[in-house]
N, C-alpha and C positions, 0 to 999 in steps of 0.2 A: 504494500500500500504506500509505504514510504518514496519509493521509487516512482510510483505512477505520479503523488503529488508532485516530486522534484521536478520529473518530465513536464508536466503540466505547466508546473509555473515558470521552467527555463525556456518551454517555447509557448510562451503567452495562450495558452489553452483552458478552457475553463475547469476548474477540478468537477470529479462525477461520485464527489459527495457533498452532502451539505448538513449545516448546525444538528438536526435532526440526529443525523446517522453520526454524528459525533459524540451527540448529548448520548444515544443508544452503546456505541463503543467504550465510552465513558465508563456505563452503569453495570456491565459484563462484572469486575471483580466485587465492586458490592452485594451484587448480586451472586455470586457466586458463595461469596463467606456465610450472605444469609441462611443461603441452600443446606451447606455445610453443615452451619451452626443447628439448621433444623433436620439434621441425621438425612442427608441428602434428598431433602422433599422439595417439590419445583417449584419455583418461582415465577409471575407474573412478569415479562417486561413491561414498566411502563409505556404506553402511548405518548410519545411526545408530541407527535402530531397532532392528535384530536379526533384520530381519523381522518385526516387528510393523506395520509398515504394514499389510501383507499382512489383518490382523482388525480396526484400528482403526475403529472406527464413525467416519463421516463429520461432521465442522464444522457446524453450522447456519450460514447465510450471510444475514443480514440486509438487505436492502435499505439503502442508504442515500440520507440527502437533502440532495445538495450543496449547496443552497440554506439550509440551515443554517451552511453558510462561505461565503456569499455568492458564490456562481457563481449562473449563471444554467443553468436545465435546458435540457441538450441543446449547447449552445455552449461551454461548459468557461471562460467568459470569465468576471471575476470583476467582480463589480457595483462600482460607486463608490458 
């Protein structure tokens, strides 16, 4: 994920997430200790949205090219 926003913002691209799915990313280890704590019984994500997920028009998702951070395509191994 780290990678896609770098790509993103060094070639002026809009990132393909937003506040929402960060506020959600966020609440993953809270949530998870709760679970824990309650002998691993599941938990509710919050709604951040309101339910608007439910109408949001879908992210455009760009391809990107690793090779622009020096990997090599298809081996994830990073060039010297």
């Amino acid at each position: 994920m780290d990678l896609r926003w770098a790509y993103c913002l060094q070639n002026g691209l809009p990132l393909d997430t937003d506040v929402y799915d960060l506020a959600t990313y966020s609440s993953i280890v809270e949530l998870s200790e709760k679970s824990v704590n309650a002998r691993s019984a599941a938990i509710d994500f919050p709604d951040y949205t309101r339910g608007g997920w439910k109408t949001a028009k879908p992210f455009e998702v760009d391809e990107i090219d690793i090779r622009k951070f020096g990997f090599e395509e298809g081996s994830g191994a990073k060039r010297t």
